[in-house]
C-alpha positions as CSV (number, residue, x, y, z in Angstrom):
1,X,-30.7,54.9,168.9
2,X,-34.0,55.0,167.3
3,X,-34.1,56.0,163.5
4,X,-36.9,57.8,164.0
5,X,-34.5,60.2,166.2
6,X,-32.9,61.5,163.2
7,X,-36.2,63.0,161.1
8,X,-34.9,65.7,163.6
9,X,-31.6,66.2,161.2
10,X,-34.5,66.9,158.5
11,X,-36.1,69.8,160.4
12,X,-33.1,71.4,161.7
13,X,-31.5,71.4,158.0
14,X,-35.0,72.9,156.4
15,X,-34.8,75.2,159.4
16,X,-31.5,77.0,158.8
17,X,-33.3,79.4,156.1
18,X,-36.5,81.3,156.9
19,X,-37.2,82.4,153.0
20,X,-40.2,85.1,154.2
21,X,-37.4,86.9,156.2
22,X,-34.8,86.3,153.8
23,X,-32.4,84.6,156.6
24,X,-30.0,82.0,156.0
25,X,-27.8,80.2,159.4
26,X,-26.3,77.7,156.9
27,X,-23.5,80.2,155.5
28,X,-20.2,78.3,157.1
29,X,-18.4,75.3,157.7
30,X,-19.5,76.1,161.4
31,X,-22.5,76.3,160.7
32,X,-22.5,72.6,158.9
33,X,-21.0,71.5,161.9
34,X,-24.1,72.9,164.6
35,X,-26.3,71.4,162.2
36,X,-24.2,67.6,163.1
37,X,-24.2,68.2,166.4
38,X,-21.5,68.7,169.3
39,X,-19.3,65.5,168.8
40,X,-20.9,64.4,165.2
41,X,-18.2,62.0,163.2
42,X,-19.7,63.6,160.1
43,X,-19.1,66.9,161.5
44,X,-14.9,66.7,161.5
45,X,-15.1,66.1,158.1
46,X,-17.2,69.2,156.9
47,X,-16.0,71.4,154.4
48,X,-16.8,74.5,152.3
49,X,-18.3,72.4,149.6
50,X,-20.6,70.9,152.2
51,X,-22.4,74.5,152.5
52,X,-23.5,74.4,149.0
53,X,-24.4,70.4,148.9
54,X,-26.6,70.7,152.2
55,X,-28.5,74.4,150.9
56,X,-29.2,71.8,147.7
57,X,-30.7,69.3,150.1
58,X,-32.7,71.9,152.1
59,X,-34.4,73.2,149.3
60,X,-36.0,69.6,148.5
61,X,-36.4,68.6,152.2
62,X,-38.7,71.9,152.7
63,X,-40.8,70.8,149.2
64,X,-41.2,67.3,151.3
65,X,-42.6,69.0,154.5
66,X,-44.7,71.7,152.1
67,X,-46.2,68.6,149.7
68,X,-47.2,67.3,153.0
69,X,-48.6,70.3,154.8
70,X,-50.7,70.8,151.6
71,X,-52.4,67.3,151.7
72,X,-50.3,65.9,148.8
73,X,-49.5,62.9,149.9
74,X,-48.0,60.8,147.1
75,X,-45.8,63.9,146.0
76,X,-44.6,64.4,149.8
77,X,-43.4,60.8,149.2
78,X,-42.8,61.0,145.6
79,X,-40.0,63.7,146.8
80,X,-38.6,61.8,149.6
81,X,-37.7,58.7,147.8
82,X,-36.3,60.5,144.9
83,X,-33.8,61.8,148.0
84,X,-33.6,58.1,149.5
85,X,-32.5,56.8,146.0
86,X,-29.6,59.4,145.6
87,X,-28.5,59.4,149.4
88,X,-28.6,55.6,150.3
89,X,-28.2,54.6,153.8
90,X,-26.1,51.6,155.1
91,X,-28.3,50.6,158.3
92,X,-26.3,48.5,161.0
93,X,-27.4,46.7,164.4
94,X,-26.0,48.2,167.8
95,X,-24.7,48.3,171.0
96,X,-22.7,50.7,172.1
97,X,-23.8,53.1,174.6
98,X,-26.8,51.5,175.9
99,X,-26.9,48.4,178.6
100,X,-29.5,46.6,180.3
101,X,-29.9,46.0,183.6
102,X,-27.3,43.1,183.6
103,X,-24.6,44.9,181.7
104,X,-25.5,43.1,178.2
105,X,-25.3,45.8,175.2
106,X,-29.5,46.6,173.8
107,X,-28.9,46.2,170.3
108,X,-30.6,48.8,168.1
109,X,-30.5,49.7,164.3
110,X,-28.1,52.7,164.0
111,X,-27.1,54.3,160.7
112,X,-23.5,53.4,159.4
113,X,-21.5,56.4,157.8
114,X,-20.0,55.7,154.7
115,X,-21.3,58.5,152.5
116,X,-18.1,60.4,150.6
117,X,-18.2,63.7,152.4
118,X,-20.3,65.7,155.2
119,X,-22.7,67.0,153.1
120,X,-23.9,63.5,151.9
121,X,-23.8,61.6,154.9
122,X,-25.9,64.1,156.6
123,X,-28.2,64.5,154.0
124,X,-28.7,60.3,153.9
125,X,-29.4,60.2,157.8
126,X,-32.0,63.2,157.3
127,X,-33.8,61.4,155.1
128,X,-33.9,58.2,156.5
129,X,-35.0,59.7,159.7
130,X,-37.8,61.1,158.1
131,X,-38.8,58.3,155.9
132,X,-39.2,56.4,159.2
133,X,-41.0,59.0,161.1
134,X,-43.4,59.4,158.0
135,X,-44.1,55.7,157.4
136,X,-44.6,55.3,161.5
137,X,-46.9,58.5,162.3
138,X,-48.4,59.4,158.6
139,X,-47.1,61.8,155.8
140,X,-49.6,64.6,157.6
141,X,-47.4,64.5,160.9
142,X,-45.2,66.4,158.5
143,X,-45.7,70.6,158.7
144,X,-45.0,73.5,158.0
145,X,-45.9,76.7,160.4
146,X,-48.9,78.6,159.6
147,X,-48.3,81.3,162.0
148,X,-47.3,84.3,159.1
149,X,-44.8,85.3,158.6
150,X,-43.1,81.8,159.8
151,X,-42.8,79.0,157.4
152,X,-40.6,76.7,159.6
153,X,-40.9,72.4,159.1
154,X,-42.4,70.6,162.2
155,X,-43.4,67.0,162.9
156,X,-46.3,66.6,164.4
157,X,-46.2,64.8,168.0
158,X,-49.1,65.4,169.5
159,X,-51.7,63.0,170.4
160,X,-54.5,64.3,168.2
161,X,-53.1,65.5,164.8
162,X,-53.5,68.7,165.7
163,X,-50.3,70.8,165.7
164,X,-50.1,73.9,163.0
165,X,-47.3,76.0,164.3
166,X,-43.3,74.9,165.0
167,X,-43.3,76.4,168.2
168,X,-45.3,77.8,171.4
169,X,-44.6,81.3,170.4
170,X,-45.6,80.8,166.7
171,X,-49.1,79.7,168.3
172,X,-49.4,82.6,170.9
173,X,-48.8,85.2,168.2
174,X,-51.1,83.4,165.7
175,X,-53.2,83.4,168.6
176,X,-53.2,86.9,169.6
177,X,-53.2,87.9,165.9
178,X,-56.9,86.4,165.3
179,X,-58.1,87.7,168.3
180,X,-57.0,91.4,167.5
181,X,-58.9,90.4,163.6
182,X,-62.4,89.4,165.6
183,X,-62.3,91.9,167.7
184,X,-61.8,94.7,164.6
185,X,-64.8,92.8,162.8
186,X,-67.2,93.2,165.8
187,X,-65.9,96.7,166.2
188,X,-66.6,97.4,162.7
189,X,-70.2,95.8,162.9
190,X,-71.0,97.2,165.9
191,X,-72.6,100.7,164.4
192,X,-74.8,99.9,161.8
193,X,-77.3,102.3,159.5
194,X,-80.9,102.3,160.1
195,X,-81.7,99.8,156.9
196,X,-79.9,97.2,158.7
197,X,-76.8,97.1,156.3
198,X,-73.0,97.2,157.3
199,X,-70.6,100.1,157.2
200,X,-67.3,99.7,156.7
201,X,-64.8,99.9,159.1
202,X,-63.8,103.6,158.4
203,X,-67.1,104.8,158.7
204,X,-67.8,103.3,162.1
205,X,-64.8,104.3,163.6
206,X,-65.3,108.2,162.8
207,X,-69.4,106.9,164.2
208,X,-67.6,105.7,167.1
209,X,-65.2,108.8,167.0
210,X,-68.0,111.8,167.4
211,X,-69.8,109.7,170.1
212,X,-66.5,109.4,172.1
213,X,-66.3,113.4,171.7
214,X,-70.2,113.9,172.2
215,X,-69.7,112.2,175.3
216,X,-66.5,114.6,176.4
């Protein structure tokens, strides 16, 4: 498994709280466990305490992903070490699962749990995932959603640097929200006075108003 993988942990963790809409998924054992995955080692051992330690977590990660979203570079990565100091990873090489064409195991780095509880061990594989994703694709493949009233993490995949929203729906209502903004402007400078200034919005639509009606 490729380190790089687990960055993912990082966005699914930041992810369990929307702050604008004043949601929060991470408010159970269970939900600790979802955040591990179906199967997760880590995720038999989770606890109540493991809430608490991971909403801790989360509210660093998301300062990582906004440092970088804001062009802040060096704090981005300022942030993410001080996390890689205090959750230390124990990196290992192996085999297990995967197998070449002639049986023989295709060794691979994979992160060893030895972290004291849940909370910790998900916490260090999160941020080694990211650390490895950042240091591979650059601290501005980090993100966070610009469609309002969204602020969900993303990394950045795409080929050109160009992604701003965590989702295909995020875009298509960001999308559909600046065209419904440029098509208010042009409405609103569509009537103008005879000197050539602009009206204000108000006043053009009661303009456009009494010609609808003259019309009638």
């Amino acid at each position: 498994m490729e380190l790089a993988y687990y960055s993912d942990y990082a966005v699914r963790l930041v992810n369990s709280e929307e702050p604008t809409r004043g949601t929060d998924a991470l408010t159970s054992v269970e939900a600790v466990r979802e955040l591990f995955g179906a199967g997760a080692q880590g995720a038999r051992r989770a606890t109540d305490s493991d809430v608490t330690r991971l909403r801790s977590v989360r509210a660093r990660l998301r300062s990582v992903f906004e440092a970088a979203s804001e062009g802040d570079e060096v704090r981005a990565v300022d942030l993410l070490n001080a996390l890689l100091m205090e959750f230390p990873v124990s990196p290992q090489v192996s085999g297990h699962e995967f197998r070449d064409e002639d049986g023989r195991p295709k060794w691979h780095m994979h992160i060893a749990d030895h972290a004291v509880n849940a909370g910790a061990s998900y916490t260090a594989t999160a941020c080694m995932g990211l650390a490895v994703h950042l240091t591979e694709y650059g601290v501005d493949r980090l993100g966070i959603c610009q469609a309002s009233p969204c602020r969900n993490a993303y990394l950045d995949t795409s080929t050109n640097r160009s992604r701003r929203y965590c989702s295909d729906r995020c875009a298509t209502r960001a999308n559909v929200a600046a065209y419904r903004a440029r098509k208010r402007r042009e409405s609103q400078e569509a009537v103008r006075p005879e000197d050539g200034s602009a009206v204000s919005g108000r006043t053009a639509e009661a303009i456009q108003d009494s010609s609808a009606t003259a019309d009638r």
